[in-house]
C-alpha positions as CSV (number, residue, x, y, z in Angstrom):
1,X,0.1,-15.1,9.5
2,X,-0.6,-15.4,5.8
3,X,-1.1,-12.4,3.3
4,X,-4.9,-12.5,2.1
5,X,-6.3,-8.9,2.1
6,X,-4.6,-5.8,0.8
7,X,-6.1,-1.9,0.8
8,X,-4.6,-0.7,-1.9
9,X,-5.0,3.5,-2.3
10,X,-4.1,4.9,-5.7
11,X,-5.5,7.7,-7.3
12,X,-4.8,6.6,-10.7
13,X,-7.6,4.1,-12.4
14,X,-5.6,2.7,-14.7
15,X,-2.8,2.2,-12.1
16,X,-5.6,0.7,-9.8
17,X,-6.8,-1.6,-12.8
18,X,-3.4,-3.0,-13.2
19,X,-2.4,-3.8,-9.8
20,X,-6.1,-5.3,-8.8
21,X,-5.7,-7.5,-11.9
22,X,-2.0,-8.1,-10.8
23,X,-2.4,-8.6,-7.0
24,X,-5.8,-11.0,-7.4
25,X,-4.5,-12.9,-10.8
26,X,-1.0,-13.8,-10.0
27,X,-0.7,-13.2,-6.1
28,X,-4.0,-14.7,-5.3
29,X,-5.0,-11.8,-3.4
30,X,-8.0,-10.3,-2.4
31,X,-7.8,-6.6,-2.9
32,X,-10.1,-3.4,-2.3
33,X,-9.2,0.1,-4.3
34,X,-9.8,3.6,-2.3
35,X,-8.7,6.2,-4.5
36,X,-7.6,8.7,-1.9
37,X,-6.5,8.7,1.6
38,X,-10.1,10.0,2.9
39,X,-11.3,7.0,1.4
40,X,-9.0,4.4,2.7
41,X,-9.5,6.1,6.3
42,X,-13.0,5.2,5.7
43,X,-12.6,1.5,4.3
44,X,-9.8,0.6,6.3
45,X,-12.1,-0.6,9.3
46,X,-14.6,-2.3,7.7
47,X,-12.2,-4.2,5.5
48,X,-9.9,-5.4,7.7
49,X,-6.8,-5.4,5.4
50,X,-3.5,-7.5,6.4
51,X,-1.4,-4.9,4.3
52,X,-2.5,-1.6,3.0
53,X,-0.3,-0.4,-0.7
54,X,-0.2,3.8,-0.8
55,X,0.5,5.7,-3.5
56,X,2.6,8.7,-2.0
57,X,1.7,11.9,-4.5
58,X,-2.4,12.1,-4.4
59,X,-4.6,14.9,-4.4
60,X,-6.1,15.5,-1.2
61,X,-4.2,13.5,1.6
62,X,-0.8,12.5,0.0
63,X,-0.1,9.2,1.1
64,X,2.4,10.0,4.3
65,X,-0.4,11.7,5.4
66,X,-2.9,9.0,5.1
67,X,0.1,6.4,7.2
68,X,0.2,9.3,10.0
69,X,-3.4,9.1,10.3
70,X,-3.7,5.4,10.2
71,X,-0.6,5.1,13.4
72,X,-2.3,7.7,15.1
73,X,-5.3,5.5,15.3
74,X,-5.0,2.3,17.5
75,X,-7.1,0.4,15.4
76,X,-5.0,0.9,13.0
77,X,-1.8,1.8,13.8
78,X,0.1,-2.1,13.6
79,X,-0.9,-2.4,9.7
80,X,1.6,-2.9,7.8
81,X,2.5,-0.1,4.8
82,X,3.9,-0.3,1.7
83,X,4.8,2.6,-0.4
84,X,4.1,2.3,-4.3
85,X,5.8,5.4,-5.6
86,X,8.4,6.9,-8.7
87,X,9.9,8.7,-6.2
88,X,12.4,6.5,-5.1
89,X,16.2,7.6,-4.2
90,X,17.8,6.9,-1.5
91,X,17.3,9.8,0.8
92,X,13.3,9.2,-0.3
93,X,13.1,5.7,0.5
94,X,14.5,6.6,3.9
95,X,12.0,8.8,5.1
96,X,9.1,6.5,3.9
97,X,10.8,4.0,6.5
98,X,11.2,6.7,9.1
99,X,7.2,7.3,8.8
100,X,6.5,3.6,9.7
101,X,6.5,2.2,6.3
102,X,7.8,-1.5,5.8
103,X,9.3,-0.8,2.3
104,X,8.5,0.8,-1.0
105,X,8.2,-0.5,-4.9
106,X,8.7,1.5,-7.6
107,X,6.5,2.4,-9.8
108,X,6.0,1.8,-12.8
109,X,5.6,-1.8,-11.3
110,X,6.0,-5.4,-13.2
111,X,2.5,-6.5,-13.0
112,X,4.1,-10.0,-13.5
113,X,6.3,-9.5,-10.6
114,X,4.3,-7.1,-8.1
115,X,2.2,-10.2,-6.2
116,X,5.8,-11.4,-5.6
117,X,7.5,-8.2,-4.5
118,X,4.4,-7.8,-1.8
119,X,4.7,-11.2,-0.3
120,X,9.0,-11.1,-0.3
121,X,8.4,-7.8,1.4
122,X,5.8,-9.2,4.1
123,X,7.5,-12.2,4.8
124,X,11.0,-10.4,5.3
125,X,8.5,-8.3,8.1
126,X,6.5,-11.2,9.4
């Protein structure tokens, strides 16, 4: 299955401006922002995504929140996650992986290189 749709929640605008830009320019994605996990909840069914991006530290429902409330849902329980996060070591990394998450990028990103991180990620998965 190919990559086309990615939910990307971020509470940060000019985080969300940069990846959008990033993710639709150079990956040739098409993207929808939520900027909280509420949000995304809310989207995530009527957008359809093939991979959702989360932002771990957001106000509200942080994002391994928002993943434990989209796998307790069947309808959305087999999308795939990403973590985007500076919270990175090893021991972090781990425990994004342990909630169901397929990887994570560090932020601050390479807008340049982000489209590309997303799809080696997806297709290691697919």
């Amino acid at each position: 299955m190919n990559l086309q749709r990615i939910l990307y929640v971020e509470d940060e605008p000019d985080i969300q401006a940069v990846a959008k830009l990033a993710l639709e320019m150079v990956g040739g994605f098409q993207v929808m922002i939520c900027s909280g996990g509420q949000q995304a909840l809310d989207t995530v069914g009527s957008f359809a995504p093939d991979l959702i991006l989360l932002d771990v530290m957001m106000p509200g429902m942080d994002g391994p929140a928002t993943l434990q409330k989209l796998r307790a849902n069947p309808s959305t329980a087999s999308i795939p996650v990403i973590f985007l996060t500076a919270k990175v070591q090893p021991n972090e990394v781990a425990q994004y992986q342990a909630l169901g998450a397929l990887n994570v990028i560090a932020k601050p990103f390479d807008p340049m290189t982000l489209a590309a991180q997303v799809q080696k990620i997806w297709d290691d998965h697919a």
